[in-house]
C-alpha positions as MATLAB code, in Angstrom:
seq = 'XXXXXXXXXXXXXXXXXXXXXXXXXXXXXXXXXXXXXXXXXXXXXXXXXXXXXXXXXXXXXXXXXXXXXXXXXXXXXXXXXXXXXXXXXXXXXXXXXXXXXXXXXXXXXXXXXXXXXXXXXXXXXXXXXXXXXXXXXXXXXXXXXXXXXXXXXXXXXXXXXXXXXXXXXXXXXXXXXXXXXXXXXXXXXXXXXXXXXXXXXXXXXXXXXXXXXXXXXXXXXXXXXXXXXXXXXXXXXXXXXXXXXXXXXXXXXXXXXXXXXXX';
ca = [
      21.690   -5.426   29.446;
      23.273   -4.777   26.189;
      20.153   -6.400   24.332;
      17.738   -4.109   26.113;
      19.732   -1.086   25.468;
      19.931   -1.737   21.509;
      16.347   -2.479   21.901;
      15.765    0.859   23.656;
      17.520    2.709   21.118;
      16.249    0.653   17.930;
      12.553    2.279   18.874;
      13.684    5.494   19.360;
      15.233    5.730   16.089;
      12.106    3.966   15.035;
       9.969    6.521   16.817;
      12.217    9.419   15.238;
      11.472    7.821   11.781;
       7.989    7.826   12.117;
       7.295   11.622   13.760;
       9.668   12.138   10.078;
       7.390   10.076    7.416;
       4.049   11.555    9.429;
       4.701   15.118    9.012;
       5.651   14.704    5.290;
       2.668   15.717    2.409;
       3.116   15.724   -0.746;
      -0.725   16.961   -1.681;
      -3.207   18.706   -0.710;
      -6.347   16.504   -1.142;
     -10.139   18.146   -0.381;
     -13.389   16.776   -1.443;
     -15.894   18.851   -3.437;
     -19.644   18.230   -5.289;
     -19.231   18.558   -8.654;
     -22.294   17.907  -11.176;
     -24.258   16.484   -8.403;
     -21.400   14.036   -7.813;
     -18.840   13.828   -4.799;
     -15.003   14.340   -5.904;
     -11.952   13.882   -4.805;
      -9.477   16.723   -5.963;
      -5.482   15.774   -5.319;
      -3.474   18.837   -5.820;
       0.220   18.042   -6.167;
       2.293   20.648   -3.534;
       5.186   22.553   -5.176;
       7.677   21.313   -2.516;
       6.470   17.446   -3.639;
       9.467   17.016   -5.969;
      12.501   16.820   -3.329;
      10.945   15.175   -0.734;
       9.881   12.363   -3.307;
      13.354   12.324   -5.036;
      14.499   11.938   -1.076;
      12.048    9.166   -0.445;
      13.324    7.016   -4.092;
      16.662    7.831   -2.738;
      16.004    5.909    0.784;
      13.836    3.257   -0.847;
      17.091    2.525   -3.004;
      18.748    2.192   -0.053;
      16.452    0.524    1.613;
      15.870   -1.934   -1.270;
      12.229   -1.010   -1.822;
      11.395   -1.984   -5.160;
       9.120    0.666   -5.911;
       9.416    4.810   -6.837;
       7.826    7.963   -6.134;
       6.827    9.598   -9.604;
       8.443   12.399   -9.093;
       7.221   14.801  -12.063;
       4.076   16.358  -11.743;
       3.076   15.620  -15.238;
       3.589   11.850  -14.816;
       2.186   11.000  -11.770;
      -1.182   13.116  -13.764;
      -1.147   11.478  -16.539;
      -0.410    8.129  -14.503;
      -2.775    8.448  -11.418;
      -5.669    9.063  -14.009;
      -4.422    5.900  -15.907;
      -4.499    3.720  -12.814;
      -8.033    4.553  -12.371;
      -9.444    4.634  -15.456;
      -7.800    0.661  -15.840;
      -9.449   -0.191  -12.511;
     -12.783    1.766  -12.353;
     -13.270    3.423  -15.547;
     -16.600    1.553  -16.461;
     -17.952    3.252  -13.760;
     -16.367    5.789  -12.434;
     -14.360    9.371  -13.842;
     -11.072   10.876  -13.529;
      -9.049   13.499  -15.235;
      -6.123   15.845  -14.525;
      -7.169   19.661  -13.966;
      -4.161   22.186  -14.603;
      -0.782   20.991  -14.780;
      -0.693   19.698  -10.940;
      -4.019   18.238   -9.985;
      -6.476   15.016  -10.243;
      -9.681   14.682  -10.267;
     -11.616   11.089   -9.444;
     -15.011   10.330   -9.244;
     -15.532    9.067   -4.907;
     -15.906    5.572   -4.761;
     -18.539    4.314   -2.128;
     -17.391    2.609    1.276;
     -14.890    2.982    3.452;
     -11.575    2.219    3.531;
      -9.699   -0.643    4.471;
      -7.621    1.876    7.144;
     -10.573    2.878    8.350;
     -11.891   -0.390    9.728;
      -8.284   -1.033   10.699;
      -8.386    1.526   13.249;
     -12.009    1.138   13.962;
     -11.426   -2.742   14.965;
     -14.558   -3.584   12.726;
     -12.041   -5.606   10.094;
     -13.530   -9.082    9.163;
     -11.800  -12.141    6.980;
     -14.651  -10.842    4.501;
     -13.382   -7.404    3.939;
      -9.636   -8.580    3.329;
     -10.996  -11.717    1.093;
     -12.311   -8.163   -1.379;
      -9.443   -6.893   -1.477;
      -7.702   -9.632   -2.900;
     -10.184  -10.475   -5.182;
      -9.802   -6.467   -6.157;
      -5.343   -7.407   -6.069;
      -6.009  -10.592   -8.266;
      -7.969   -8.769  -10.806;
      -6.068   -5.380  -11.556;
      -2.844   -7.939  -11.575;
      -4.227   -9.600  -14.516;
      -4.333   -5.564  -16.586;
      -1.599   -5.489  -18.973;
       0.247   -2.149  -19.221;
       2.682   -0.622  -21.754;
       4.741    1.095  -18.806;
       5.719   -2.132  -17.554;
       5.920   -4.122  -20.402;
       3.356   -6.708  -18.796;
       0.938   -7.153  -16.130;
       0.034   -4.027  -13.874;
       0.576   -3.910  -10.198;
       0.130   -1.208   -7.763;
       3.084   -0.464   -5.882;
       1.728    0.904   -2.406;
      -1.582   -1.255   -1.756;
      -1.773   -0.567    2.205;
      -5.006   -0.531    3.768;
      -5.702    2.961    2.967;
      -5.652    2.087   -0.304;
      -8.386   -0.087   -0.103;
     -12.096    1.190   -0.245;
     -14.737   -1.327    1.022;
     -18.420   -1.404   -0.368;
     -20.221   -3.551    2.186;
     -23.753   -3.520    0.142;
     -21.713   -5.406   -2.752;
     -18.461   -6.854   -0.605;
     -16.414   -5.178   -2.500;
     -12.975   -3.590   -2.756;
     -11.773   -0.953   -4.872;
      -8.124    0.036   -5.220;
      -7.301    3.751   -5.137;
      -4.628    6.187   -4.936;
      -1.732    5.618   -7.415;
       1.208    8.099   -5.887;
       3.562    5.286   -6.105;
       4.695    2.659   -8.881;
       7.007   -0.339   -8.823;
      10.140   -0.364  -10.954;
       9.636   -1.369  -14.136;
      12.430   -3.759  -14.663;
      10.926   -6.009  -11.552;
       9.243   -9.140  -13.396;
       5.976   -9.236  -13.122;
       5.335  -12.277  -10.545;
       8.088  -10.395   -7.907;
       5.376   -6.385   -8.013;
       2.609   -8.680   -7.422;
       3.962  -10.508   -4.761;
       5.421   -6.886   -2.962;
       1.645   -6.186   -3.315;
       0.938   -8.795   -1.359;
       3.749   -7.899    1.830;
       2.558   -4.306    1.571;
      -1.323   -5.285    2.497;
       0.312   -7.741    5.342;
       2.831   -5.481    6.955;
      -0.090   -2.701    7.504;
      -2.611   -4.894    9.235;
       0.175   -7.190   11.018;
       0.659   -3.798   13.021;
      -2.838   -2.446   13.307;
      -4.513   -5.924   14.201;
      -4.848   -8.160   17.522;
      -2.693  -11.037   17.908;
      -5.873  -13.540   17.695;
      -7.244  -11.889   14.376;
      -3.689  -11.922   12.483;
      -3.702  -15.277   11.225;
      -7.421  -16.087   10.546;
      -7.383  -12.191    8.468;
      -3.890  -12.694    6.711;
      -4.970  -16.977    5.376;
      -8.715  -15.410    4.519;
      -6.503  -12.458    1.640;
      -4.071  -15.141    0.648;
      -6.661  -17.804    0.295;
      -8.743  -15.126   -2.091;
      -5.613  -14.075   -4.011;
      -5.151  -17.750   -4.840;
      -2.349  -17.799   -7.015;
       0.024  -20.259   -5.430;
       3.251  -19.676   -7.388;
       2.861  -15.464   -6.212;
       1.979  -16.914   -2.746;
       5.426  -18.836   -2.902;
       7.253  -15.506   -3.586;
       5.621  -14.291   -0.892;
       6.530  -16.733    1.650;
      10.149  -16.092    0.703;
      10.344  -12.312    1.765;
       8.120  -13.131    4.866;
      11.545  -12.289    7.176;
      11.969   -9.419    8.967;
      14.990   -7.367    7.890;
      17.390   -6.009    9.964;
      19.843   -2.738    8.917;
      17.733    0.233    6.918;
      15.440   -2.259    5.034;
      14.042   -3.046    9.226;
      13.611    1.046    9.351;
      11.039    0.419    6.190;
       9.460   -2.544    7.744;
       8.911   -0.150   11.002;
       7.184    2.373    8.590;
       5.305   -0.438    7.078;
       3.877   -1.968    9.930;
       3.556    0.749   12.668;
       6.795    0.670   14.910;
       5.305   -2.963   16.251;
       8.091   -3.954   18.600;
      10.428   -6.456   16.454;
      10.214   -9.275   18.840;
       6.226   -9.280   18.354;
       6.741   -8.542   14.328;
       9.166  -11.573   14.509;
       6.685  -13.717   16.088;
       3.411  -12.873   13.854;
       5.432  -12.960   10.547;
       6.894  -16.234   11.201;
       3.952  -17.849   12.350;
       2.462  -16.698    8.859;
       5.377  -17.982    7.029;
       4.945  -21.626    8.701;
       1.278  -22.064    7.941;
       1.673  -21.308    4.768;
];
């Protein structure tokens, strides 16, 4: 009785916590034509800065290795970085005013898209390692070393079917930059997993998770990996909730484990 009870009141609180992270926006994003192009204008809110020095204070907490850039000016300057390092051959972005980006639209669709569409295939997650493995091999001043995202969820992700490709987007987020190297990219990693563990059918998890590790193929950041492949409990579990969509912890118990053996 006791068990079902804490249960009970674990997913309300988890419940609570989500209504909480869903109502929070920190920009206001629209998409515009602009020299015969489609854009995608980010406009950083003026109430942004407390609720993001909030959120670092609760991923400190949490143990999250990663921060919200909290200044306006830095997140510009660093969004527009991101995506010139990634995409720039092909693709545009600058910062507009003191509180905006602006980024060429990359084609497909994202990631989070097919996610809630049930159209995700093995294929689709094997591009967006291949797009992981080679923005992890960038080298950037900020971190003294190789690049890594920081917030790589599905949504994250933009698919090009025509080419199977993946392009990584949206750059709101970055890891600390005293966490080596190997540890970001392997958080990279557990981010991608924890959204589609919650978002995906029990039959699909395994074959879809082995298909992005396979593509990643760096054992020794796979081994890292394995390691944090345990579900929390305590306010790093209220992260994992956020993470991977309030799944019920006996079922999130059950899927990560099974990963964590066959690997």
């Amino acid at each position: 009785m006791a068990s079902d009870y804490d249960a009970l009141a674990m997913s309300r609180i988890l419940q609570a916590a989500g209504a909480v992270v869903d109502c929070i926006k920190i920009n206001e994003i629209s998409r515009q034509c602009r020299g015969g192009h489609a854009v995608w204008i980010k406009q950083r809110r003026w109430t942004a800065g407390p609720i993001m020095a909030c959120a670092n204070r609760f991923f400190r907490l949490a143990g999250n290795p990663v921060q919200a850039i909290e200044d306006a000016a830095t997140w510009q300057r660093w969004e527009v970085g991101c995506f010139l390092r990634l995409h720039g051959e092909h693709f545009h972005a600058f910062g507009e005013g003191s509180r905006a980006v602006i980024a060429d639209e990359v084609p497909g669709r994202s990631l989070s898209h097919h996610l809630n569409a049930r159209t995700i295939t093995p294929a689709m997650l094997a591009a967006a390692a291949r797009e992981l493995r080679r923005a992890h091999t960038s080298e950037c001043d900020v971190f003294h070393g190789l690049w890594s995202h920081g917030d790589p969820h599905s949504g994250n992700f933009v698919y090009e079917d025509s080419a199977d490709l993946a392009r990584l987007i949206d750059f709101e987020v970055m890891h600390l930059p005293a966490v080596p190297a190997a540890l970001r990219h392997a958080d990279d990693l557990l981010v991608l997993l924890q959204d589609m563990v919650g978002r995906i059918g029990a039959a699909e998890w395994l074959p879809c998770a082995h298909a992005f590790l396979e593509s990643y193929a760096r054992p020794e950041t796979i081994t890292l990996l394995r390691n944090r492949l345990v579900v929390p409990r305590g306010l790093p579990r209220m992260w994992w909730a956020v993470r991977t969509t309030y799944m019920s912890t006996a079922e999130l118990e059950r899927r990560v484990r099974a990963l964590r053996d066959s690997l």
